[in-house]
C-alpha positions as CSV (number, residue, x, y, z in Angstrom):
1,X,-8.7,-30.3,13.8
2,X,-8.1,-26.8,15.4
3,X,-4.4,-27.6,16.1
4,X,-3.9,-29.0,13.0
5,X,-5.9,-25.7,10.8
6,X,-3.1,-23.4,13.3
7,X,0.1,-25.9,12.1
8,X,-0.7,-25.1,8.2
9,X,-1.6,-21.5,8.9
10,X,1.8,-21.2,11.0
11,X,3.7,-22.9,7.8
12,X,2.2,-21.7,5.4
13,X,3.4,-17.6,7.5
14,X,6.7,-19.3,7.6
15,X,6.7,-19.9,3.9
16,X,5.7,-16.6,2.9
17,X,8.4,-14.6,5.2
18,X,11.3,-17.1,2.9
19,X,9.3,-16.1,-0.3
20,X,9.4,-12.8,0.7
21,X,13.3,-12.9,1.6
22,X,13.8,-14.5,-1.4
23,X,12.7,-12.2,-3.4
24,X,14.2,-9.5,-1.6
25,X,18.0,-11.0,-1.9
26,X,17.2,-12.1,-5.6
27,X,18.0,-8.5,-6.6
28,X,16.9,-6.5,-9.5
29,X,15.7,-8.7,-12.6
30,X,18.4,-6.6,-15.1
31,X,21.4,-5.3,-12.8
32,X,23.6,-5.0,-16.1
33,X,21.2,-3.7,-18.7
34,X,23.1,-1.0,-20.9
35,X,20.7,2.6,-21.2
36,X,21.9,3.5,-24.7
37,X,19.5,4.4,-27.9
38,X,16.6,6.7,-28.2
39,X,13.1,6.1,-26.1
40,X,9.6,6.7,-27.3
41,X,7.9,8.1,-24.4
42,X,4.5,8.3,-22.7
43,X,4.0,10.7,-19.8
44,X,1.0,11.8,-18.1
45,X,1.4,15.5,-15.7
46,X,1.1,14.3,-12.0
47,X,1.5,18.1,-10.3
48,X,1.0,21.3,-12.3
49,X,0.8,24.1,-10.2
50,X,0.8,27.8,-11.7
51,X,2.5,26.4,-14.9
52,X,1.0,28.3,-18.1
53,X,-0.7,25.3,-20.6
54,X,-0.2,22.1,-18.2
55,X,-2.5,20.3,-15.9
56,X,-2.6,17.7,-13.8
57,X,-3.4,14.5,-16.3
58,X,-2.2,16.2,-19.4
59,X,-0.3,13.3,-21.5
60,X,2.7,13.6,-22.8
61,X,4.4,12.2,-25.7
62,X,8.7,12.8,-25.8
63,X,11.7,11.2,-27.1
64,X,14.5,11.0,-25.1
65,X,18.1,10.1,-26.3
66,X,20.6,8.0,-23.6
67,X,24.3,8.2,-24.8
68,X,26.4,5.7,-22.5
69,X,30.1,6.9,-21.4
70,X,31.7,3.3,-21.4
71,X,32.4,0.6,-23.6
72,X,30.3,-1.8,-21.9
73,X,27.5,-2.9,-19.4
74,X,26.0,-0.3,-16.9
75,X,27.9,3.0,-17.0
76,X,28.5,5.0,-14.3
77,X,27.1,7.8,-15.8
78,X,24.9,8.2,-18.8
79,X,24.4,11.4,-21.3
80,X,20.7,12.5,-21.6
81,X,19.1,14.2,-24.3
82,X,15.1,14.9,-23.5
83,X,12.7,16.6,-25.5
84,X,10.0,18.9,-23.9
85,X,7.5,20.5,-25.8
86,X,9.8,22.9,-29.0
87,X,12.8,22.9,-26.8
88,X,15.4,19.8,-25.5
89,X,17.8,19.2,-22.2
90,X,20.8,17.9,-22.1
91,X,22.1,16.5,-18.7
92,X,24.3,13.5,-17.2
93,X,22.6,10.7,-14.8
94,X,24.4,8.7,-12.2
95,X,24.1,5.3,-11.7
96,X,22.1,5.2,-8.4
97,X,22.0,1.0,-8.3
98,X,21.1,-1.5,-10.3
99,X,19.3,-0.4,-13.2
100,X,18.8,2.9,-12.0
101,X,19.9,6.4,-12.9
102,X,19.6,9.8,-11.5
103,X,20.8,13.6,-12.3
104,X,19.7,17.3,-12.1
105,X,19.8,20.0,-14.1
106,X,17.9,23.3,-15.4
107,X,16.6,25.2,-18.0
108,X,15.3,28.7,-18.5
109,X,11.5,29.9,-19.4
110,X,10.9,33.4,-20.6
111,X,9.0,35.9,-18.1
112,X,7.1,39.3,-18.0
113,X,7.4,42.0,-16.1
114,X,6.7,45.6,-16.5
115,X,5.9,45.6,-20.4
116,X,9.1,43.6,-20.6
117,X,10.1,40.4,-21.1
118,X,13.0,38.2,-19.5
119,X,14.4,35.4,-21.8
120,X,16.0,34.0,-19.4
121,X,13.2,35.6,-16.8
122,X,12.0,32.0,-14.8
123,X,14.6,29.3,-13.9
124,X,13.5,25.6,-13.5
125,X,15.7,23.5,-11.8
126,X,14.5,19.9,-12.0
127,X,15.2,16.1,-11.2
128,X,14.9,13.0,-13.1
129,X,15.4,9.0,-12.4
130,X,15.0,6.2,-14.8
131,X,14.8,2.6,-14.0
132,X,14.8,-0.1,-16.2
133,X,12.1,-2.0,-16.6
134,X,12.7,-4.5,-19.7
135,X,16.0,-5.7,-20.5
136,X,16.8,-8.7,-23.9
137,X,20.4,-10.0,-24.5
138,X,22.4,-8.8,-26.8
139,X,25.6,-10.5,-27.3
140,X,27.9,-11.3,-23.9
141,X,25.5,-8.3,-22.4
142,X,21.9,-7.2,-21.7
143,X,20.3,-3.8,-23.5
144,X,17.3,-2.1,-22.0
145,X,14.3,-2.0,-23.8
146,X,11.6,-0.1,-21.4
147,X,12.3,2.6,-19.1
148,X,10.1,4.6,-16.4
149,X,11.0,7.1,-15.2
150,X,9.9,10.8,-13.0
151,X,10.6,14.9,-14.1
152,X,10.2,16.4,-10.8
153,X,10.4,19.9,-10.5
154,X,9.7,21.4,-7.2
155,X,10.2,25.0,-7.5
156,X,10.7,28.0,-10.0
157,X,13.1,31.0,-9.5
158,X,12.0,34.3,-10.3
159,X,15.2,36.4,-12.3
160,X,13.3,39.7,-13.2
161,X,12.5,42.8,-11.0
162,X,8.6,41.9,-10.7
163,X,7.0,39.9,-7.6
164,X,5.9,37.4,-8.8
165,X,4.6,33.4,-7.4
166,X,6.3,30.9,-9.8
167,X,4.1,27.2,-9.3
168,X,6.1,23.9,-10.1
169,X,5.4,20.7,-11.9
170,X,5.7,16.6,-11.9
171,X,5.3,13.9,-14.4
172,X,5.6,10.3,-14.8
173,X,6.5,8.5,-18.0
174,X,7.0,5.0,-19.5
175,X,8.3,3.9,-22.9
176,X,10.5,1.5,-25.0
177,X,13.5,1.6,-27.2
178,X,12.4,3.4,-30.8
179,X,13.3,1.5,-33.6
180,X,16.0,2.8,-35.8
């Protein structure tokens, strides 16, 4: 009875290391989902450190705006337009794999110091990723329909005279495709 409880434990290991490799080599479920159309999107504040009106928790409602730069399927790179609270971004993502995009860029907050203010007084250089997370057909080709993705800023520059400790912030979001 003992020999025969170790045979089906040792089998039933076996199968779950080739379910597990299967998996693995199956891929991702949309490799050739086009990112084009405008997002509604959730987000929730997952670091907020020194940053004036955020906290850690805080949701977040945005619409961002992905603009592929090919005729078809997955594009190498794909135009960005995010909204953030009364201002928007505009920045380029990079196909990083299957379903997956990545890019950088910055934007300026205003600052004081001394009785003055900077407009352009606080840099914040961030980083954001999307995946793909829903996919349908559409013709010969596959559109997304869900995203997630991260806003990950890690530091802020300082650009006026003044000393002054600048904090950083994260979030997380997920949303669909808006209807139009």
């Amino acid at each position: 009875m003992r020999r025969a409880l170790v045979a089906v434990a040792g089998i039933a290991g076996t199968m779950l290391v080739l379910a597990a490799g299967a998996g693995a080599a199956a891929g991702p479920p949309f490799p050739d989902a086009r990112l084009q159309g405008t997002f509604q999107l959730a987000g929730r504040v997952t670091a907020a450190h020194a940053v004036r009106g955020e906290h850690v928790g805080q949701t977040l409602a945005r619409l961002w705006s992905f603009s592929s730069t090919c005729p078809s399927g997955q594009c190498a790179q794909v135009a960005l337009v995010r909204s953030r609270g009364a201002a928007s971004d505009a920045l380029t993502l990079t196909r990083t794999g299957p379903g997956r995009y990545s890019g950088s860029g910055s934007f300026f907050l205003p600052l004081s110091c001394a009785g003055r203010v900077y407009a352009q007084g606080e840099k914040v250089p961030f980083t954001i990723s999307v995946r793909i997370t829903l996919a349908v057909p559409f013709g010969a080709q596959s559109v997304a329909t869900r995203v997630s993705a991260t806003y990950v800023n890690r530091r802020r520059i300082n650009r006026t005279p003044c000393v002054a400790a600048l904090g950083h912030d994260a979030a997380s979001y997920h949303g669909h495709l808006a209807p139009t």
